[in-house]
Each structure stands twice: as C-alpha cells, then as structure tokens.
KOLKOL-41319 format. One record per atom (N, C-alpha, C): x, y, z. Coordinates in steps of 0.2 Angstrom, whole numbers. Example, Ala and Ser with C-alpha at 12.3 -4.5 7.8 and 13.67 -1.06 7.14 Angstrom:
BEGIN
SITE, xx, yy, zz
SITE, 66, -28, 39
SITE, 62, -22, 39
SITE, 66, -16, 39
SITE, 64, -11, 35
SITE, 68, -5, 36
SITE, 64, 0, 39
END
This chain:
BEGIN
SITE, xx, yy, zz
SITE, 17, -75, -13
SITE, 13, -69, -15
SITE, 11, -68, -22
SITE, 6, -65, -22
SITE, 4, -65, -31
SITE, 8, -59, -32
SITE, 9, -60, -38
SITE, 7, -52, -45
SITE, 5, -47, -43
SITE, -3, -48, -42
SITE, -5, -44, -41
SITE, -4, -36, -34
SITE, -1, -42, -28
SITE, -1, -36, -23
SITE, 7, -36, -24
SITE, 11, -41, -19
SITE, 17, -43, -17
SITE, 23, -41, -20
SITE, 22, -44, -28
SITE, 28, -44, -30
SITE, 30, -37, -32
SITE, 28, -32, -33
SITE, 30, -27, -38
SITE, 33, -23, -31
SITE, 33, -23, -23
SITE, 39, -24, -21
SITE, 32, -18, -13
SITE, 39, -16, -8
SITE, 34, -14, -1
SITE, 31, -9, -3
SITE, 32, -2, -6
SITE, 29, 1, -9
SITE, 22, -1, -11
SITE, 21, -5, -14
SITE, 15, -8, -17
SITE, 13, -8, -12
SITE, 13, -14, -7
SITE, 12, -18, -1
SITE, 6, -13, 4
SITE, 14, -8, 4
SITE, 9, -1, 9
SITE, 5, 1, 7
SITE, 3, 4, -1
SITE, -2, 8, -1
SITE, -9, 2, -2
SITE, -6, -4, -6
SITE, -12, -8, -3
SITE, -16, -9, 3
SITE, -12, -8, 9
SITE, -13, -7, 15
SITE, -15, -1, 18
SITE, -14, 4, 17
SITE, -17, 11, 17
SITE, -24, 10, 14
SITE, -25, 9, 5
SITE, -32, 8, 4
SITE, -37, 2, 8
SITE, -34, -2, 9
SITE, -38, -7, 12
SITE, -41, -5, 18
SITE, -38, -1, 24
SITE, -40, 5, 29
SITE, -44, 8, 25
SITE, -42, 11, 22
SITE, -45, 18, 22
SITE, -55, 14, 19
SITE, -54, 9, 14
SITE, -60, 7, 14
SITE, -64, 4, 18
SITE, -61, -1, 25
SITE, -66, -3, 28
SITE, -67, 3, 33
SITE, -61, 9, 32
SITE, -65, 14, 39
SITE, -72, 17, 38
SITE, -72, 14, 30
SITE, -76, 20, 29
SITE, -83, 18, 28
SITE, -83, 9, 26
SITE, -89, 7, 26
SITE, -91, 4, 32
SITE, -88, -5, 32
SITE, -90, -9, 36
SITE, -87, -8, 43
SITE, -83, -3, 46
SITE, -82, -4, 52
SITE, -81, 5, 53
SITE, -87, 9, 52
SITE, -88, 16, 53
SITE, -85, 18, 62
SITE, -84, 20, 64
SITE, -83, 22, 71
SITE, -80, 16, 75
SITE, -75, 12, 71
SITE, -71, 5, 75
SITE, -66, 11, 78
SITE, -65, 7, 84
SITE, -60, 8, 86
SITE, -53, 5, 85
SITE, -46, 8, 86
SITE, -41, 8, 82
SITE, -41, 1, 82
SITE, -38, -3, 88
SITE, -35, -10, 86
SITE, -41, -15, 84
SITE, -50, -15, 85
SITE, -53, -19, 80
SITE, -50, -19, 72
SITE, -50, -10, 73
SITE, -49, -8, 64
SITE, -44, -11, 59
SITE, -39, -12, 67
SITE, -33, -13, 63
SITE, -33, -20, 62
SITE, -37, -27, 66
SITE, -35, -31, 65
SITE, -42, -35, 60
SITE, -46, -31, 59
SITE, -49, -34, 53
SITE, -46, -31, 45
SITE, -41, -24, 48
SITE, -37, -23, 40
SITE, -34, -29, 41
SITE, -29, -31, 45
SITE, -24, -37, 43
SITE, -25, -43, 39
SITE, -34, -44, 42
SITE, -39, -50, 39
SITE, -39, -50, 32
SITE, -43, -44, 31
SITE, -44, -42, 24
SITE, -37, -40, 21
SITE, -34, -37, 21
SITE, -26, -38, 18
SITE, -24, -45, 18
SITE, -23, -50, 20
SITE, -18, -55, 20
SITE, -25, -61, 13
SITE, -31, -60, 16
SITE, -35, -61, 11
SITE, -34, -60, 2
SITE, -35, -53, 2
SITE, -34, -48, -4
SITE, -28, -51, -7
SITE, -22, -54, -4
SITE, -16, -54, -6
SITE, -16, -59, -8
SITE, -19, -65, -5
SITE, -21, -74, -6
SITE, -24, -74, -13
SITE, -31, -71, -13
SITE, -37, -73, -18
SITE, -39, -68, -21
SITE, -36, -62, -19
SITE, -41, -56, -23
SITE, -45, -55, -21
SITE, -51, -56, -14
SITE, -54, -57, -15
SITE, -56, -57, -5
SITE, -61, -54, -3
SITE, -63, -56, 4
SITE, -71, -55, 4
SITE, -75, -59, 7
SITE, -81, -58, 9
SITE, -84, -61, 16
SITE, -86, -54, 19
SITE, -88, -56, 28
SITE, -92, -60, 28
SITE, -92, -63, 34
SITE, -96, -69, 37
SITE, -102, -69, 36
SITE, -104, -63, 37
SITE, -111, -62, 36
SITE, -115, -62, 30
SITE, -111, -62, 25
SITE, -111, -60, 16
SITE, -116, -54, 14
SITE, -111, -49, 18
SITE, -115, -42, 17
SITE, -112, -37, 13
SITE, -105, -39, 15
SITE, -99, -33, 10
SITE, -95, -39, 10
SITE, -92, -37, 4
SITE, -85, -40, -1
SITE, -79, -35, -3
SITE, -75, -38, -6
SITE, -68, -32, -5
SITE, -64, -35, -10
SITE, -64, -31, -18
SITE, -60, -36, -21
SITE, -57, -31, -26
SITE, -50, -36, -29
SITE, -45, -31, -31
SITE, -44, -33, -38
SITE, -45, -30, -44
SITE, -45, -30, -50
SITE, -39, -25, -53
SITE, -32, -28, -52
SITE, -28, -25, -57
SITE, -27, -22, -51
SITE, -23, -14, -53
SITE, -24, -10, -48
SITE, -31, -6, -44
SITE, -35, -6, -45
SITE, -42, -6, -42
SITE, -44, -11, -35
SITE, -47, -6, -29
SITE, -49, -10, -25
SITE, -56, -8, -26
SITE, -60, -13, -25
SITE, -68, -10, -24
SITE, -72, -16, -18
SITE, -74, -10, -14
SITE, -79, -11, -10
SITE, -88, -12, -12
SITE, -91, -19, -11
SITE, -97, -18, -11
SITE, -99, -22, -5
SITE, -108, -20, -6
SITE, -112, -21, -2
SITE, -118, -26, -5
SITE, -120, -32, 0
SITE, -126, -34, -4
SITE, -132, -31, -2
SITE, -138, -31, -6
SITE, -144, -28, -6
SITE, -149, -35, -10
SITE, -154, -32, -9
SITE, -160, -37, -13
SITE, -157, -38, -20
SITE, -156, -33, -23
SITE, -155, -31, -28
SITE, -148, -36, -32
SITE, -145, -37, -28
SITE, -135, -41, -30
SITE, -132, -36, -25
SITE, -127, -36, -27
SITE, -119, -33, -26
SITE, -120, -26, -28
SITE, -118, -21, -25
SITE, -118, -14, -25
SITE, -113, -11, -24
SITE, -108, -7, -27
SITE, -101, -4, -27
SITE, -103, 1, -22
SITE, -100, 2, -18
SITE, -100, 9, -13
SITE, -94, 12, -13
SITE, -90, 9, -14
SITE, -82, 13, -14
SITE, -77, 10, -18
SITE, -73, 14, -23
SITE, -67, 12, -26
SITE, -62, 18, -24
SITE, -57, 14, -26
SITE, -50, 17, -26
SITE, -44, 15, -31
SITE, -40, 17, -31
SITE, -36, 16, -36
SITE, -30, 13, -31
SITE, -23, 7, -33
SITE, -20, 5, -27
SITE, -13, 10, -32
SITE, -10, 13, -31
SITE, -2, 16, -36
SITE, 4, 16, -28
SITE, 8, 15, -33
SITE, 16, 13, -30
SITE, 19, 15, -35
END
C-alpha cells in the first residue's frame, strides 16, 4: 500500500472510503443502487490506493488523489473538468 492512502493507518483507510462514496454518489452513479454503488466504490478504492488514480471505461469521469485531496472530474470538449473535491483527514 502506498503513503499516500494505507500507511498512515485504518483511520485514513475509512475516511478515504467514505469520501470515495460520497463522490461517486454524487456524480457518476447518481440514483445507483446500494450494492451497484458499493461495488464500484470498492473498484475505485482499491484503484486510488494502487495509482492515485482511476478513470472509467468510458473516459468520461476520473478520480484522483493529490496528497490529502480527492478530486472528481468529468470530460467535456473542452479537457478535464473539476466537479467535486474533497478534503481526505484522519
């Protein structure tokens, strides 16, 4: 496990997993239902924790973690678009 999620202990762990929900419920899987929701957090968590880093099959939304920072984007014509951040604290 890196630095950045794992080591600093479970604490950490949770609220990365808390925020990790709380940001796909709110974008990319609005109205999922519980166990979809919960097994694309797992995806995107086990991700996050590998590479910093996830981006969907479809390459519409990304999900990466900068320090303590998760940030949520979306593609448009334009690039990469921030829709939601969050802070990760343990």
């Amino acid at each position: 496990m890196s630095t950045e999620t794992g080591a600093r202990g479970p604490a950490r762990r949770d609220a990365l997993k808390a925020e990790v929900r709380r940001h796909v419920a709110a974008t990319l899987m609005q109205g999922a239902a519980h166990r979809p929701l919960q097994l694309a957090v797992a995806h995107i968590y086990r991700a996050l924790v590998e590479s910093g880093r996830w981006e969907s099959p479809n390459g519409q939304w990304r999900l990466r973690l900068e320090g303590d920072n998760l940030i949520t984007e979306r593609h448009s014509g334009a690039g990469w678009e921030t829709v939601l951040t969050g802070t990760v604290t343990a």
